[in-house]
C-alpha positions in Angstrom: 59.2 -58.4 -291.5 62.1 -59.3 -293.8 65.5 -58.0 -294.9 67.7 -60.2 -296.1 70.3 -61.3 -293.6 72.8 -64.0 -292.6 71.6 -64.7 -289.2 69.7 -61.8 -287.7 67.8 -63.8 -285.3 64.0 -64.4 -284.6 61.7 -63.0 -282.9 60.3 -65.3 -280.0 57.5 -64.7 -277.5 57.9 -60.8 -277.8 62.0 -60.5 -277.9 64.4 -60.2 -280.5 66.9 -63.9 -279.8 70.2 -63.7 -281.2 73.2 -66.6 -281.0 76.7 -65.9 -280.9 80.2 -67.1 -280.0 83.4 -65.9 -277.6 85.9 -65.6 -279.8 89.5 -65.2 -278.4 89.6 -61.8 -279.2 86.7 -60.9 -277.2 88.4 -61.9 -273.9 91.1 -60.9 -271.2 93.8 -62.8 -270.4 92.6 -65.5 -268.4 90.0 -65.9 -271.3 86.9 -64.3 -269.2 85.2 -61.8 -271.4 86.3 -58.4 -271.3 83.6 -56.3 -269.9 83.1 -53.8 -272.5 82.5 -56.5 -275.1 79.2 -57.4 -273.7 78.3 -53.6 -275.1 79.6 -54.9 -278.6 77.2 -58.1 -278.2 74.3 -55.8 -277.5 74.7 -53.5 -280.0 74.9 -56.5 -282.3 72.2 -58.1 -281.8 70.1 -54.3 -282.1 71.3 -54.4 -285.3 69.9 -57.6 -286.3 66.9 -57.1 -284.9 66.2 -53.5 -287.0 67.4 -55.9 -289.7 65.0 -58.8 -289.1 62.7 -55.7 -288.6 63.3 -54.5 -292.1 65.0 -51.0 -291.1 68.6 -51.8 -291.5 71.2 -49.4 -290.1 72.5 -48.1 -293.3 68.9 -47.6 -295.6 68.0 -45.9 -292.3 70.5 -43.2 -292.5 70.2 -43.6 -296.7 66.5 -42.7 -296.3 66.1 -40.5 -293.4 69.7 -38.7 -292.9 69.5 -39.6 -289.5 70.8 -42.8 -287.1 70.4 -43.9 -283.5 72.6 -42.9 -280.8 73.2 -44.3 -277.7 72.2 -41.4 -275.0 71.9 -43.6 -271.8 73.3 -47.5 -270.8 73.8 -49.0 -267.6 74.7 -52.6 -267.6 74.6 -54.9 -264.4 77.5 -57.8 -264.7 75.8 -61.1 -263.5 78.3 -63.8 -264.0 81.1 -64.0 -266.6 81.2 -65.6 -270.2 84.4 -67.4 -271.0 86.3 -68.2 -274.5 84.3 -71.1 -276.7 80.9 -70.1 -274.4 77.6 -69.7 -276.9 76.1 -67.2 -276.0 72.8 -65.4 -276.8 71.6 -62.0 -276.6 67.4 -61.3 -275.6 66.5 -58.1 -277.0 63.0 -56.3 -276.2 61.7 -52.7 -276.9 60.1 -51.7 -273.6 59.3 -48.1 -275.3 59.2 -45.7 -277.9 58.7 -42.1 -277.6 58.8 -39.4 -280.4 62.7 -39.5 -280.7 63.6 -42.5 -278.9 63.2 -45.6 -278.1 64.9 -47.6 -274.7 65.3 -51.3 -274.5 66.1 -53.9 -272.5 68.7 -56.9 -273.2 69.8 -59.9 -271.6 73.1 -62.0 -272.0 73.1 -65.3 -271.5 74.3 -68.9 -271.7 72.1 -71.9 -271.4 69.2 -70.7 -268.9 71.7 -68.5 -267.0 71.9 -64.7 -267.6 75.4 -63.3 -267.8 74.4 -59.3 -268.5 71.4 -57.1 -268.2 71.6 -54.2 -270.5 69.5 -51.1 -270.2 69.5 -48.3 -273.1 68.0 -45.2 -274.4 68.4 -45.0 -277.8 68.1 -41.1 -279.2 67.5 -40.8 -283.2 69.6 -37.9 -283.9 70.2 -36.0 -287.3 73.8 -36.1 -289.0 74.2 -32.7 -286.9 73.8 -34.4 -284.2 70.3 -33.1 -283.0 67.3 -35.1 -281.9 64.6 -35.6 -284.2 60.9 -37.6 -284.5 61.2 -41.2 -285.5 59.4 -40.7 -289.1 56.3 -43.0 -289.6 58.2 -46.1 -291.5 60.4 -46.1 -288.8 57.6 -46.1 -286.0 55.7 -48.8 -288.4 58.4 -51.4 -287.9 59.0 -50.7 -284.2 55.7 -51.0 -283.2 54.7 -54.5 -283.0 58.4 -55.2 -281.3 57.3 -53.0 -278.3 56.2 -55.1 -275.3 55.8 -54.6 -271.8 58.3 -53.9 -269.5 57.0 -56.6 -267.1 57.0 -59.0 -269.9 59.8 -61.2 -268.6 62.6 -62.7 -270.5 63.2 -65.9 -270.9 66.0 -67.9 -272.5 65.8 -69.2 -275.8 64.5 -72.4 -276.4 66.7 -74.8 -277.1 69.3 -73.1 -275.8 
């Protein structure tokens, strides 16, 4: 696995661990993060891992002419994260079918979980139409796919 990266996160005990920070911008108000935000953490920290996995966003398209696309999310809101919080975002693929692939993240600060995110990711063409996952992309995924019933656990250290 290996494209270079900033901080794309690691790969621990089957999931994809990835560190962040709420920033002002990310919250309402009374400085409680705004819920749609925890969507842009997600999506974030999918990225990374495709990056850690060596499939970046952008060579994917470059290469292939097509991209994922969200086609199904449904998040359950466990407790909030507030302005200054680290937080960190547990990413697993739970499966991958011929033109998609659904996963399962968690939110969370310290050992508590904040978010649970569940998605179906369709790879789509540029016009929009599903297509197979070609082999290099299936060869990168595969050894990220775990179990379902694998549970999560927080980062260490964190």
């Amino acid at each position: 696995m290996g494209s270079s990266c900033l901080d794309c996160g690691a790969m621990v005990d089957g999931a994809h661990q990835f560190s962040l920070r709420i920033y002002y911008e990310d919250t309402d108000a009374g400085g409680v993060v705004y819920y749609a935000n925890y969507l842009k953490f997600a999506e974030r920290a999918r990225t990374e891992m495709l990056r850690l996995a060596g499939v970046p966003h952008e060579r994917l398209r470059e290469n292939t002419g097509a991209s994922f696309a969200v086609s199904r999310c449904q998040v359950d809101y466990l407790r909030p994260a507030k302005l200054g919080d680290e937080i960190w975002v547990s990413t697993r693929l739970t499966s991958l079918c011929g033109a998609s692939a659904e996963m399962e993240q968690i939110v969370g600060r310290g050992d508590a979980r904040l978010a649970r995110v569940a998605i179906r990711l369709a790879f789509v063409s540029s016009e929009g139409k599903p297509t197979r996952l070609p082999p290099s992309l299936r060869n990168a995924l595969t050894p990220l796919l775990v179990s379902s019933e694998q549970p999560h656990s927080a980062p260490r250290g964190g």
